[in-house]
PDB file of N, CA, C and O in Angstrom:
ATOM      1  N   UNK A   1     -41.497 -69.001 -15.205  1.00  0.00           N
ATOM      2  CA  UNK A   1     -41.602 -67.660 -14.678  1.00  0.00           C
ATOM      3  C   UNK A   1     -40.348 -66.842 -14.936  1.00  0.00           C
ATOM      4  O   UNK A   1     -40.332 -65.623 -14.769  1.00  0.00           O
ATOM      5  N   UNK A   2     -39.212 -67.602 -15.383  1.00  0.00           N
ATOM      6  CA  UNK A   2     -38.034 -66.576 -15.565  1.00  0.00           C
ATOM      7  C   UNK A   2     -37.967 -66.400 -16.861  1.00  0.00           C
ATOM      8  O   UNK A   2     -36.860 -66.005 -17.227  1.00  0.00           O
ATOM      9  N   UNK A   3     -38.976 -66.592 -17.940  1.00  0.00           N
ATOM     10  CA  UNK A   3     -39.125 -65.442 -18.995  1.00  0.00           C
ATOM     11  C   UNK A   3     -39.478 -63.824 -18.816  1.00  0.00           C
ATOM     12  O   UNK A   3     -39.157 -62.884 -19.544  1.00  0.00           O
ATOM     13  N   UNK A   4     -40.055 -63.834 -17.899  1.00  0.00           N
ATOM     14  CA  UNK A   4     -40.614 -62.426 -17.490  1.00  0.00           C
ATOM     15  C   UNK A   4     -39.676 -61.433 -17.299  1.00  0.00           C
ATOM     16  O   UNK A   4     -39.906 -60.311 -17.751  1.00  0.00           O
ATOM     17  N   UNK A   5     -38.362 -61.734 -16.529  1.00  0.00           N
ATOM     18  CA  UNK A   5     -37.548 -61.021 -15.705  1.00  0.00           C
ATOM     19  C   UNK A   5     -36.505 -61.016 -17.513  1.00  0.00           C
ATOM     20  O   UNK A   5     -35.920 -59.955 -17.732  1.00  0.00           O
ATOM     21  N   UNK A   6     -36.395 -61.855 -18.337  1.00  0.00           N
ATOM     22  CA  UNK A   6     -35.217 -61.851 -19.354  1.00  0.00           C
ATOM     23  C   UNK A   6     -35.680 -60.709 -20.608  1.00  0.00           C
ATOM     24  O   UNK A   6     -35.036 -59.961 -21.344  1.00  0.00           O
ATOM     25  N   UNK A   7     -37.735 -61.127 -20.349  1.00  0.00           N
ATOM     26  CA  UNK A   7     -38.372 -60.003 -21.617  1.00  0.00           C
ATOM     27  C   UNK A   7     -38.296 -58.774 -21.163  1.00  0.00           C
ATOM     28  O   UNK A   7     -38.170 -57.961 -22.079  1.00  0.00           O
ATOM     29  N   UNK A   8     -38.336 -58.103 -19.623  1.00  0.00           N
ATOM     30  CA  UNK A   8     -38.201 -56.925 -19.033  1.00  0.00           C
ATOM     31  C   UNK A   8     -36.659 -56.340 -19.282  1.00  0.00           C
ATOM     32  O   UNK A   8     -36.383 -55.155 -19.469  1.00  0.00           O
ATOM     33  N   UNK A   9     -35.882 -57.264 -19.246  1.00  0.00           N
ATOM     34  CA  UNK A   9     -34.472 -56.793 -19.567  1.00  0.00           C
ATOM     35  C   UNK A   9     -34.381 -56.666 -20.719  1.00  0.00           C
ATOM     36  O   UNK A   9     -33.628 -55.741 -21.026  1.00  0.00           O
ATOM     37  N   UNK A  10     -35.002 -57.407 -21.877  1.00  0.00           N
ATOM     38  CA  UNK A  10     -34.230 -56.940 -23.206  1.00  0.00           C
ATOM     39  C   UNK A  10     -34.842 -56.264 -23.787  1.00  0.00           C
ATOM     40  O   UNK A  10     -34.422 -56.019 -24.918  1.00  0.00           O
ATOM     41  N   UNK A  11     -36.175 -55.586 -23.336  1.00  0.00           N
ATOM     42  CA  UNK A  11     -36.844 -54.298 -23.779  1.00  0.00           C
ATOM     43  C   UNK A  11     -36.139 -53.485 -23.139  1.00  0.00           C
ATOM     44  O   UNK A  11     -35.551 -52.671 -23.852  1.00  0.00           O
ATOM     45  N   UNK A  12     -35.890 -53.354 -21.450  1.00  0.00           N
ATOM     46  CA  UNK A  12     -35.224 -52.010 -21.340  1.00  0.00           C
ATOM     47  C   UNK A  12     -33.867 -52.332 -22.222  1.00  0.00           C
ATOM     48  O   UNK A  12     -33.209 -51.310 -22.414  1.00  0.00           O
ATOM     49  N   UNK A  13     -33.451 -53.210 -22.648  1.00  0.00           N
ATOM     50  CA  UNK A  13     -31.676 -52.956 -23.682  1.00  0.00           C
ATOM     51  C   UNK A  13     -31.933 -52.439 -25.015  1.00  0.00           C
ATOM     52  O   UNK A  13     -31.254 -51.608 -25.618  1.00  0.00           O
ATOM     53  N   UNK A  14     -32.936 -52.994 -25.390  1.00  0.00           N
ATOM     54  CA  UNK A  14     -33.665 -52.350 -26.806  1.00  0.00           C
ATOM     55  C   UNK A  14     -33.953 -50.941 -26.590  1.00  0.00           C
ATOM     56  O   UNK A  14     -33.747 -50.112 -27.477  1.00  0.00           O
ATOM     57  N   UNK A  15     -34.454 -50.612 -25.364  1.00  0.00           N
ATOM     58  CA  UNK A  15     -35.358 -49.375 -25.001  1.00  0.00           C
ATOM     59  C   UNK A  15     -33.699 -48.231 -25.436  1.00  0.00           C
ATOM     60  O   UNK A  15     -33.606 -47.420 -26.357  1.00  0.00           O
ATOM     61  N   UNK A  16     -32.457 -48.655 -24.224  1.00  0.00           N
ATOM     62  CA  UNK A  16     -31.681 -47.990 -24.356  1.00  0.00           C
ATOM     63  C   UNK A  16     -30.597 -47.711 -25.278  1.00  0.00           C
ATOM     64  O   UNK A  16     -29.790 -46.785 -25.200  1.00  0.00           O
ATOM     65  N   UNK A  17     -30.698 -48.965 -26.495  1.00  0.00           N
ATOM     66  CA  UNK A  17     -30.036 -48.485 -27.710  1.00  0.00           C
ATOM     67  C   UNK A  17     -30.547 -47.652 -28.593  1.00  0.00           C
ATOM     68  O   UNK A  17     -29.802 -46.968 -29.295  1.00  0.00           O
ATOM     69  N   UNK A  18     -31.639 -47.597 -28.670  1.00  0.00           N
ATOM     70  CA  UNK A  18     -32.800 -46.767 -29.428  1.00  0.00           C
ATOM     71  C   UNK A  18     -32.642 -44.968 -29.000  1.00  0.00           C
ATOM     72  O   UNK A  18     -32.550 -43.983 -29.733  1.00  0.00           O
ATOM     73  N   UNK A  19     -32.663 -45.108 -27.440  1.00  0.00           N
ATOM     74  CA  UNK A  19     -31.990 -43.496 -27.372  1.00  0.00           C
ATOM     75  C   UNK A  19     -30.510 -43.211 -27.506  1.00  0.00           C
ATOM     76  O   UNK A  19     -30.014 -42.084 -27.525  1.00  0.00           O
ATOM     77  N   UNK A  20     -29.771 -44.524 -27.612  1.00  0.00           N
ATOM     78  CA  UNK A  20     -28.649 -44.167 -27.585  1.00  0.00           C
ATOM     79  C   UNK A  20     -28.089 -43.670 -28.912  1.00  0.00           C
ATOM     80  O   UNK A  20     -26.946 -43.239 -29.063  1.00  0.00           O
ATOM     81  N   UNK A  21     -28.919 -43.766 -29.753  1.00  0.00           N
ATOM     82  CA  UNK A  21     -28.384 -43.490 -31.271  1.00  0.00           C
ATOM     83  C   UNK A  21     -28.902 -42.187 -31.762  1.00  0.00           C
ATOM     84  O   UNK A  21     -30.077 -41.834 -31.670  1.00  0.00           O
ATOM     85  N   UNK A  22     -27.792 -41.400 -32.369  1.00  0.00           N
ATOM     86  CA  UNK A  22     -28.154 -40.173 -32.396  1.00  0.00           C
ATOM     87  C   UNK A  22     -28.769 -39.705 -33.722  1.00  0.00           C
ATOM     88  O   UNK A  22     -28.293 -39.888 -34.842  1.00  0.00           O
ATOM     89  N   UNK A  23     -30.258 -38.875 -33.308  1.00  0.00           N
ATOM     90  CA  UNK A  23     -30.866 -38.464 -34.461  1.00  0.00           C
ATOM     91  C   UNK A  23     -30.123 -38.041 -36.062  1.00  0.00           C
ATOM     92  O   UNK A  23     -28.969 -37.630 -36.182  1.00  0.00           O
ATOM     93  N   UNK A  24     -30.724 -38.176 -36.764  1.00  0.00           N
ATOM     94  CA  UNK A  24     -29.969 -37.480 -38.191  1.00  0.00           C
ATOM     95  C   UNK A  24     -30.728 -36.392 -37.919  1.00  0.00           C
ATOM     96  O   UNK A  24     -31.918 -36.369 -37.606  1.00  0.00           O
ATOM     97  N   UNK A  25     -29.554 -34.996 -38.133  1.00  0.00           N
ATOM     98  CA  UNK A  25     -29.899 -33.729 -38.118  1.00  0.00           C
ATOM     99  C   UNK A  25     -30.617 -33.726 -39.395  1.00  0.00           C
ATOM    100  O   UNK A  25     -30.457 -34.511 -40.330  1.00  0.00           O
ATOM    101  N   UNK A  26     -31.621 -32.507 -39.292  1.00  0.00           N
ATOM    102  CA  UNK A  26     -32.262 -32.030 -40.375  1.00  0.00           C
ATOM    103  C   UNK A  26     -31.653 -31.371 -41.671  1.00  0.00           C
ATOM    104  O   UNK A  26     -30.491 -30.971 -41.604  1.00  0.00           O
ATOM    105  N   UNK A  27     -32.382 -31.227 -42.886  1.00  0.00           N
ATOM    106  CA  UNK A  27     -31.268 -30.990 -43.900  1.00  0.00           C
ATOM    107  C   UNK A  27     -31.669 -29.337 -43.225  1.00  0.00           C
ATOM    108  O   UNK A  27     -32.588 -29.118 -42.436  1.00  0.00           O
ATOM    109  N   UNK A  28     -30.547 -28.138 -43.876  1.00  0.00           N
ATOM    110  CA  UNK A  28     -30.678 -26.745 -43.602  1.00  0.00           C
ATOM    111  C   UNK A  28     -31.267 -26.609 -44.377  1.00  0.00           C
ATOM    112  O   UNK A  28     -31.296 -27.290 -45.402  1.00  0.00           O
ATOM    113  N   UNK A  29     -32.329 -25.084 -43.940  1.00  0.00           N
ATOM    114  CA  UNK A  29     -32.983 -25.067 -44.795  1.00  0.00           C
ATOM    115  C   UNK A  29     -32.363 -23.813 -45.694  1.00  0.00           C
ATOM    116  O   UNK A  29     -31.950 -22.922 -44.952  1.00  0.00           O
ATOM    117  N   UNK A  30     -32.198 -23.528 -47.083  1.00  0.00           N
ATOM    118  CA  UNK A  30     -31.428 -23.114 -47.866  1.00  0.00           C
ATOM    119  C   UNK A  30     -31.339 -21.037 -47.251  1.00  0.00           C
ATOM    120  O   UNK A  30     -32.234 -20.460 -46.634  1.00  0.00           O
ATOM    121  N   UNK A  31     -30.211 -20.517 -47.633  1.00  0.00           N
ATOM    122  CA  UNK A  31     -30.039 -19.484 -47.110  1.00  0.00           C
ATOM    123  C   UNK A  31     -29.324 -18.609 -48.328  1.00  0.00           C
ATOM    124  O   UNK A  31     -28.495 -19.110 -49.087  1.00  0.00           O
ATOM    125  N   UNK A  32     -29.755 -17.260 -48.403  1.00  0.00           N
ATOM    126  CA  UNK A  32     -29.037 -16.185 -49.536  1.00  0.00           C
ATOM    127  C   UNK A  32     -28.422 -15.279 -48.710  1.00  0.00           C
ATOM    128  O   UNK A  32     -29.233 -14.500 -48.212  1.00  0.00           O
ATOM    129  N   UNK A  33     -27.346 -15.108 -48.403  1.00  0.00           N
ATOM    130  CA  UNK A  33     -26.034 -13.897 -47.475  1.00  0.00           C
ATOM    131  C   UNK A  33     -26.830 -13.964 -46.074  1.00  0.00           C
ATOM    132  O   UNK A  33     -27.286 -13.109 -45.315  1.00  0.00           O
ATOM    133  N   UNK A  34     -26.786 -15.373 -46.080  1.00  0.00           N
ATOM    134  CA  UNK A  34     -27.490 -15.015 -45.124  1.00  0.00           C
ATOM    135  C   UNK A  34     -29.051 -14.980 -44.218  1.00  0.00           C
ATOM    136  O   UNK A  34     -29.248 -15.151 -43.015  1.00  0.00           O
ATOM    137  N   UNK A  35     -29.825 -14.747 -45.114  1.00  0.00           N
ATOM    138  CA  UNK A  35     -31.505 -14.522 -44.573  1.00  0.00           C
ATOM    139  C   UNK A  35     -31.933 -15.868 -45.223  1.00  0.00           C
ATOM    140  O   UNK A  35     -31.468 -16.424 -46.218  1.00  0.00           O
ATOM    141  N   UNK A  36     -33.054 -16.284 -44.301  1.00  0.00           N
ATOM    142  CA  UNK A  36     -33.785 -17.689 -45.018  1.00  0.00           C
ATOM    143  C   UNK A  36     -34.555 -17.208 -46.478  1.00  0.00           C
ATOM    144  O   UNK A  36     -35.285 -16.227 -46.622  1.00  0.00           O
ATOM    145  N   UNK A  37     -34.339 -17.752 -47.035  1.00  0.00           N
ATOM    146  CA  UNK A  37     -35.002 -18.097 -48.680  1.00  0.00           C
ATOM    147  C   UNK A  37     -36.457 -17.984 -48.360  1.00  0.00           C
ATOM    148  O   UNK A  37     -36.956 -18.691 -47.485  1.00  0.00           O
ATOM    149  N   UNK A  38     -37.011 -17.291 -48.905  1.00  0.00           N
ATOM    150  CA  UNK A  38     -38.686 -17.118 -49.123  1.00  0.00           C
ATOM    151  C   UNK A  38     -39.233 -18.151 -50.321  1.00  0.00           C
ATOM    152  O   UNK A  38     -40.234 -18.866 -50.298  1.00  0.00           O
ATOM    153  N   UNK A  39     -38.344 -18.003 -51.260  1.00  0.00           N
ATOM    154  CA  UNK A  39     -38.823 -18.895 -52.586  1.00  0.00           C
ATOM    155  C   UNK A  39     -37.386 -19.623 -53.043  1.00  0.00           C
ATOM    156  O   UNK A  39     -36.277 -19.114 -53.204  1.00  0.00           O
ATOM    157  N   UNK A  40     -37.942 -21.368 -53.226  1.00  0.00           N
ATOM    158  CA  UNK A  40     -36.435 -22.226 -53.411  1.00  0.00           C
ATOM    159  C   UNK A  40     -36.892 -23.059 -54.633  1.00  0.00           C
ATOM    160  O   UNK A  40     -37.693 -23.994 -54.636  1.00  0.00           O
ATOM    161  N   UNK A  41     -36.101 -22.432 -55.838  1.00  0.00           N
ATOM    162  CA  UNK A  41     -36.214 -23.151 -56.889  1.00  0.00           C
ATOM    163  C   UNK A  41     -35.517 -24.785 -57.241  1.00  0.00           C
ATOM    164  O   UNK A  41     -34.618 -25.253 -56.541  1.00  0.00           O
ATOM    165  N   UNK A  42     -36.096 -25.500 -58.404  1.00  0.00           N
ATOM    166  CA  UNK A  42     -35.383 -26.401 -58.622  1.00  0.00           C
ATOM    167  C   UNK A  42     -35.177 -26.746 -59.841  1.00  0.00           C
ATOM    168  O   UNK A  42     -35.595 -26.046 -60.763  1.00  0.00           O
ATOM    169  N   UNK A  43     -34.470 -27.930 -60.054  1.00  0.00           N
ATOM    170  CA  UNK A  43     -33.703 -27.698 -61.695  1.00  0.00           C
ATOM    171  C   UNK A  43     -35.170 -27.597 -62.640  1.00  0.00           C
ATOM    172  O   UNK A  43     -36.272 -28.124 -62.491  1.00  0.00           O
ATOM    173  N   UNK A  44     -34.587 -26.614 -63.722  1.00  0.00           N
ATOM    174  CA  UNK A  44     -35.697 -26.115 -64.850  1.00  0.00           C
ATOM    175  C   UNK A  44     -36.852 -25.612 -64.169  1.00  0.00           C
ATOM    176  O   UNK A  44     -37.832 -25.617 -64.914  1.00  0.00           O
ATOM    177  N   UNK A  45     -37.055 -25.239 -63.170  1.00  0.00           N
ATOM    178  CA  UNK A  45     -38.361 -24.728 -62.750  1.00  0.00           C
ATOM    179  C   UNK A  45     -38.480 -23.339 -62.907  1.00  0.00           C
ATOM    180  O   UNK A  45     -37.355 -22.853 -62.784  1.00  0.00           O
ATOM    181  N   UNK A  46     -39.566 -22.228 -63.185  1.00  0.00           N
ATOM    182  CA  UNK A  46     -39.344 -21.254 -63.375  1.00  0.00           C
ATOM    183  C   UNK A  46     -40.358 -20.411 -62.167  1.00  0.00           C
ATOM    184  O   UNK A  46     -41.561 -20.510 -61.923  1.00  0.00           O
ATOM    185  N   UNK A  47     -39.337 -19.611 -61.601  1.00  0.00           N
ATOM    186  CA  UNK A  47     -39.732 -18.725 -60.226  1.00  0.00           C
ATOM    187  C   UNK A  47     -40.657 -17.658 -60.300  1.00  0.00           C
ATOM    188  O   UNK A  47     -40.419 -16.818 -61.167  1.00  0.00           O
ATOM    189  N   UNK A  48     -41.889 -17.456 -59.426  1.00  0.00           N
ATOM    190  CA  UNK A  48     -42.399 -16.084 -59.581  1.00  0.00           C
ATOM    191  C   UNK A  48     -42.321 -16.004 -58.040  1.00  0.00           C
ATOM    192  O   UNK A  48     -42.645 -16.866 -57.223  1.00  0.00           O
ATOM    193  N   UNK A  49     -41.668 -14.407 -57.772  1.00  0.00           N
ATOM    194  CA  UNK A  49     -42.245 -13.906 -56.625  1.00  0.00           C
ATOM    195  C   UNK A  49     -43.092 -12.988 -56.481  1.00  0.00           C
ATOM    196  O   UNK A  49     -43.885 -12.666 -57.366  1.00  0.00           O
ATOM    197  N   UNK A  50     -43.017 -12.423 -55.272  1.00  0.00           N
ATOM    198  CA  UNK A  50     -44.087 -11.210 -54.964  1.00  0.00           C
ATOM    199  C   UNK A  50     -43.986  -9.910 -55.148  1.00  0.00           C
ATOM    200  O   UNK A  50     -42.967  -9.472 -55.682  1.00  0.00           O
ATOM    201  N   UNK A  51     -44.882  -9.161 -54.798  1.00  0.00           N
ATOM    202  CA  UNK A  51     -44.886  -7.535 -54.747  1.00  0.00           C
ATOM    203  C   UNK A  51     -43.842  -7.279 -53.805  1.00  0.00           C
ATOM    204  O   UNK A  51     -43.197  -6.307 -54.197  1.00  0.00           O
ATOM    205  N   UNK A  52     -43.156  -7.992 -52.132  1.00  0.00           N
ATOM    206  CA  UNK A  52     -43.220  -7.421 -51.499  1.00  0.00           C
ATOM    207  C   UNK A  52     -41.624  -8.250 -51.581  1.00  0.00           C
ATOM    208  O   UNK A  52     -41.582  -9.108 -52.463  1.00  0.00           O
ATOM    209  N   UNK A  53     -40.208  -8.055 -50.675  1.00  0.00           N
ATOM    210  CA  UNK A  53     -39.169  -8.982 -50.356  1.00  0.00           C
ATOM    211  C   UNK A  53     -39.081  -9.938 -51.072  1.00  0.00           C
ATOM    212  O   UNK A  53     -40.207 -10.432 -51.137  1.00  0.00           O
ATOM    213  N   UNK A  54     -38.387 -10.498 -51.657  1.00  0.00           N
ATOM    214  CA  UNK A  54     -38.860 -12.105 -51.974  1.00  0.00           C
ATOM    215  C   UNK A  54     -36.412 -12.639 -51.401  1.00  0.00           C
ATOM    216  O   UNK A  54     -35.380 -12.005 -51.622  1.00  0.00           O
ATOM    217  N   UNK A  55     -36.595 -13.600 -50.905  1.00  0.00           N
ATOM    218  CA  UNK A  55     -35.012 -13.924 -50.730  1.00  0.00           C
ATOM    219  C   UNK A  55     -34.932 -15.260 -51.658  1.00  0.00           C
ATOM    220  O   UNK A  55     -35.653 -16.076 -51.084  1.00  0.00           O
ATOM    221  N   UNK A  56     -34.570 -15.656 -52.435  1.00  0.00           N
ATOM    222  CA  UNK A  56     -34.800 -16.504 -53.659  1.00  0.00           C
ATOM    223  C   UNK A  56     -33.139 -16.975 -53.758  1.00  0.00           C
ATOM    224  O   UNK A  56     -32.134 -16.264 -53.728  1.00  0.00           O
ATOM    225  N   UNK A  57     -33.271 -18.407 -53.881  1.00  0.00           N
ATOM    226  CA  UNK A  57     -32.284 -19.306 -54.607  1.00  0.00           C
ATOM    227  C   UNK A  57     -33.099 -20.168 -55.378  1.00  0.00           C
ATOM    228  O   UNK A  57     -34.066 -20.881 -55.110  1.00  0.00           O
ATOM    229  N   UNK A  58     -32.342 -19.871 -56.593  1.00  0.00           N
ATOM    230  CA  UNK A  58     -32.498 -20.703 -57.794  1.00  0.00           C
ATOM    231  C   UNK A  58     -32.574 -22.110 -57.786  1.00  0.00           C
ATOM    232  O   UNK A  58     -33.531 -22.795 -58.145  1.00  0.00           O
ATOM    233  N   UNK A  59     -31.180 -22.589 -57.224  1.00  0.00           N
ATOM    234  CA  UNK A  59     -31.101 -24.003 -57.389  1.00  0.00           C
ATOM    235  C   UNK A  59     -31.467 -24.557 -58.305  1.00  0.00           C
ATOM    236  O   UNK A  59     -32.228 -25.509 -58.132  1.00  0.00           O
ATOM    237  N   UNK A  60     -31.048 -24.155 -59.708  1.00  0.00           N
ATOM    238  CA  UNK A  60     -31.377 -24.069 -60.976  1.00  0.00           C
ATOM    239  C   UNK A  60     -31.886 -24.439 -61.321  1.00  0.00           C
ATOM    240  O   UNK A  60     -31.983 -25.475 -61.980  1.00  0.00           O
ATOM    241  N   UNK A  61     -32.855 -23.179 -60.768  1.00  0.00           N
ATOM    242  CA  UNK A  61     -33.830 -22.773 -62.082  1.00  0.00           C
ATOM    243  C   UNK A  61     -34.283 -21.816 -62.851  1.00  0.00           C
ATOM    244  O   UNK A  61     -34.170 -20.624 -62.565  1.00  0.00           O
ATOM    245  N   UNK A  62     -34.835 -22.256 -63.897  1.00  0.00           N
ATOM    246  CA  UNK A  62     -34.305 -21.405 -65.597  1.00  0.00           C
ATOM    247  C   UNK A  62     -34.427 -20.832 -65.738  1.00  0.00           C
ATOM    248  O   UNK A  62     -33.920 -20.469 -66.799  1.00  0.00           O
ATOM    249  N   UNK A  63     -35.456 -19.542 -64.806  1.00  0.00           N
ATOM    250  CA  UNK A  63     -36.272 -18.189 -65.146  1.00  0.00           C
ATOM    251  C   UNK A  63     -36.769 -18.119 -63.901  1.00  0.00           C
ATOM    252  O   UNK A  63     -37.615 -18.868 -63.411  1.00  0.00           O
ATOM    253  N   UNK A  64     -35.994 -16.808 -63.178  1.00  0.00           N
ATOM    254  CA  UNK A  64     -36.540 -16.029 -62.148  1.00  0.00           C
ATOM    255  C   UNK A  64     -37.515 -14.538 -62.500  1.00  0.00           C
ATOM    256  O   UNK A  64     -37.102 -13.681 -63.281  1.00  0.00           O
ATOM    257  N   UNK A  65     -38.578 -14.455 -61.923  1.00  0.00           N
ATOM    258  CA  UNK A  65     -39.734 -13.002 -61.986  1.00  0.00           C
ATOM    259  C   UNK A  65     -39.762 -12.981 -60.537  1.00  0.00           C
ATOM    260  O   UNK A  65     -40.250 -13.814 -59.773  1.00  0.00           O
ATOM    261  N   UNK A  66     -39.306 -12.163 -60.345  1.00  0.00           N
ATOM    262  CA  UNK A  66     -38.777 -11.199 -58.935  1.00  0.00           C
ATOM    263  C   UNK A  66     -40.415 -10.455 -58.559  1.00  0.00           C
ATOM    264  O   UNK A  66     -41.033 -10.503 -57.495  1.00  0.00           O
ATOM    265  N   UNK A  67     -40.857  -9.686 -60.057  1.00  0.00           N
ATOM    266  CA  UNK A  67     -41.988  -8.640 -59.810  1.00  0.00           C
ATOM    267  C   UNK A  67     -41.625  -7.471 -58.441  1.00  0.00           C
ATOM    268  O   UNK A  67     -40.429  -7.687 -58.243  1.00  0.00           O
ATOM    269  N   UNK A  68     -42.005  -6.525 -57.573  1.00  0.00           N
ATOM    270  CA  UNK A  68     -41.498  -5.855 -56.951  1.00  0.00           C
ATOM    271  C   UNK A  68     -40.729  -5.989 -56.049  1.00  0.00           C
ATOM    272  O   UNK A  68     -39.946  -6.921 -56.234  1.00  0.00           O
ATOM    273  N   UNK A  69     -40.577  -5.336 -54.925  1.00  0.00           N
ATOM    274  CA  UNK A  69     -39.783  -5.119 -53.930  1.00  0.00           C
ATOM    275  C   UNK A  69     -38.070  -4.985 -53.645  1.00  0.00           C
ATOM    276  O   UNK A  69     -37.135  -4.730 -54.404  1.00  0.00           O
ATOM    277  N   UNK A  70     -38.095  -5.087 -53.151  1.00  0.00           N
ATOM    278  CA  UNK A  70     -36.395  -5.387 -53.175  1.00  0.00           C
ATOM    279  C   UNK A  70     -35.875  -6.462 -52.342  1.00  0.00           C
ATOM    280  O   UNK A  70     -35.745  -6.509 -51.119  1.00  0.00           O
ATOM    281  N   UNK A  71     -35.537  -7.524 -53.467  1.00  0.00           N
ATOM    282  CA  UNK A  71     -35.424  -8.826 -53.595  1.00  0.00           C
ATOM    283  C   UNK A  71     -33.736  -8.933 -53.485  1.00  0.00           C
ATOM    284  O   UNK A  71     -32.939  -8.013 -53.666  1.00  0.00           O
ATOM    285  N   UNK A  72     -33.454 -10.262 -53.152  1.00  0.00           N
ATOM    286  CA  UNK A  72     -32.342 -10.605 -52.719  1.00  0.00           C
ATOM    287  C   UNK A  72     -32.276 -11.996 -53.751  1.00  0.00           C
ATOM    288  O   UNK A  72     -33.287 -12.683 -53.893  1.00  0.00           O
ATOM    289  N   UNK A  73     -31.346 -12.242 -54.256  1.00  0.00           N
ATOM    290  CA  UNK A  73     -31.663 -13.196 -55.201  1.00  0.00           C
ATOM    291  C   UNK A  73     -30.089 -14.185 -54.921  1.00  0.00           C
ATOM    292  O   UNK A  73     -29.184 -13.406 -54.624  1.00  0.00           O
ATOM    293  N   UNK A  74     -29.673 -15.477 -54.950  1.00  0.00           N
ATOM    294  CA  UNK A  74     -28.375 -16.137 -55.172  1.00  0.00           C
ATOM    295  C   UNK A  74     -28.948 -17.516 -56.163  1.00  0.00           C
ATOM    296  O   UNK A  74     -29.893 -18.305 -56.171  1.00  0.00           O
ATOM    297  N   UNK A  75     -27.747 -17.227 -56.934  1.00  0.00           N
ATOM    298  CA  UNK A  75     -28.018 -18.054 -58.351  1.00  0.00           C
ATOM    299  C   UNK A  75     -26.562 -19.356 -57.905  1.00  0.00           C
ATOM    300  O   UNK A  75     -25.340 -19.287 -57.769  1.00  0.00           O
ATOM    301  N   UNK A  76     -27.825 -20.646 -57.797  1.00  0.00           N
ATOM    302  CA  UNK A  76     -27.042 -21.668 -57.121  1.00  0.00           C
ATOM    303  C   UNK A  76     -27.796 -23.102 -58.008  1.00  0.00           C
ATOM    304  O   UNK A  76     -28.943 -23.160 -58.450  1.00  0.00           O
ATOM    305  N   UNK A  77     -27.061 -23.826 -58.051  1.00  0.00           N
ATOM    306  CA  UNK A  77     -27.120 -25.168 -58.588  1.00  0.00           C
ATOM    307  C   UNK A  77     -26.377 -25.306 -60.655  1.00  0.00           C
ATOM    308  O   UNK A  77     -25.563 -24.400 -60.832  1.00  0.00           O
ATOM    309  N   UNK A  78     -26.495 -25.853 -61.448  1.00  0.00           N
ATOM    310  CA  UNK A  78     -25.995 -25.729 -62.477  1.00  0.00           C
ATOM    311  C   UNK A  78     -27.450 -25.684 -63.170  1.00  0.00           C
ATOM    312  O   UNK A  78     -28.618 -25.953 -62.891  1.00  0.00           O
ATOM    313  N   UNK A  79     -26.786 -25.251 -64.096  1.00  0.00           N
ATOM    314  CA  UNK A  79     -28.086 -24.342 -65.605  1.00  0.00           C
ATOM    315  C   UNK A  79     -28.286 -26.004 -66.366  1.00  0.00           C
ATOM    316  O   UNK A  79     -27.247 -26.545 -66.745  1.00  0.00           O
ATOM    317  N   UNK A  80     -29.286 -26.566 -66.512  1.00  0.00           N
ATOM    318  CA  UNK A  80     -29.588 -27.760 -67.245  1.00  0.00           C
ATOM    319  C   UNK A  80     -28.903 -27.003 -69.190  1.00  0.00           C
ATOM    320  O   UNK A  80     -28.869 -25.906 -69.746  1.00  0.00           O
ATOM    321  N   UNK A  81     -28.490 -28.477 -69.531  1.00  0.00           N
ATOM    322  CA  UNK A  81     -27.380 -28.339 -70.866  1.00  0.00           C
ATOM    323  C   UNK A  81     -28.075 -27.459 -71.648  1.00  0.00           C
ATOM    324  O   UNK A  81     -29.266 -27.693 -71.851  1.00  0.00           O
ATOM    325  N   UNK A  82     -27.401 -26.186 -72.278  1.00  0.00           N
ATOM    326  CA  UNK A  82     -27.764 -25.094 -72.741  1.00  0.00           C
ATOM    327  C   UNK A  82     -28.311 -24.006 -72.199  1.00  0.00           C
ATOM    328  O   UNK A  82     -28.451 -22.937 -72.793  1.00  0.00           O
ATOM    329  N   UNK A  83     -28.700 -24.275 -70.849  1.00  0.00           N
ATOM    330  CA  UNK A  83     -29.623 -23.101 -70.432  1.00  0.00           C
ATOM    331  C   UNK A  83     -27.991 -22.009 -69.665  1.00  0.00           C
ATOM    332  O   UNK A  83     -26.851 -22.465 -69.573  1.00  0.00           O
ATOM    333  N   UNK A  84     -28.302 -20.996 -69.365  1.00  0.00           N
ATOM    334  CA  UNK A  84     -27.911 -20.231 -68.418  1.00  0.00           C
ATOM    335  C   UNK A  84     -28.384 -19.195 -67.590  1.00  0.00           C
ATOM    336  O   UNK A  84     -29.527 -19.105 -67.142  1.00  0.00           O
ATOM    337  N   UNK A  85     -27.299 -18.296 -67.383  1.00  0.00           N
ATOM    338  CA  UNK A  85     -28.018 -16.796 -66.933  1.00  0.00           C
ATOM    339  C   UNK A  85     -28.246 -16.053 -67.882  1.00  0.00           C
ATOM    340  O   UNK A  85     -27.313 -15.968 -68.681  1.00  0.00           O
ATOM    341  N   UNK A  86     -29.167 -15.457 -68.112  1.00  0.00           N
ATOM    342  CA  UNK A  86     -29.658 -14.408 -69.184  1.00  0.00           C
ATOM    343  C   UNK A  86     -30.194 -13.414 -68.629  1.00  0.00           C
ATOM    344  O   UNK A  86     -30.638 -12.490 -69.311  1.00  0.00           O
TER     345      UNK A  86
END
């Protein structure tokens, strides 16, 4: 009968290392001066946005199309070998 009382204890010790360890924060989610990113590119990928705002990081990639509005754009990550800004 004194298994009972040793399995109740080492679940609650299990129970309380388990909260005792602190979550991994979330990655951020990417930002241009500021405002959250509407559209998040990645290496060699090529971007289309919208008619309307678009807040866009590259995170390089090879060809941004904005199309209207007035867009906010930050050109971030490296240009795969040969490519750049054009």
């Amino acid at each position: 009968m004194r298994s009972a009382p040793r399995l109740s204890l080492l679940t609650l010790a299990l129970g309380a290392t388990l909260l005792a360890v602190p979550a991994s924060p979330a990655a951020a989610a990417p930002t241009c001066r500021g405002e959250a990113a509407t559209l998040v590119g990645s290496e060699g990928a090529t971007l289309t946005g919208t008619e309307g705002r678009d807040v866009v990081v590259t995170d390089a990639a090879v060809a941004v199309d904005t199309l209207g509005g007035d867009d906010l754009v930050c050109i971030t990550g490296s240009p795969p070998p040969g490519g750049g800004v054009r």
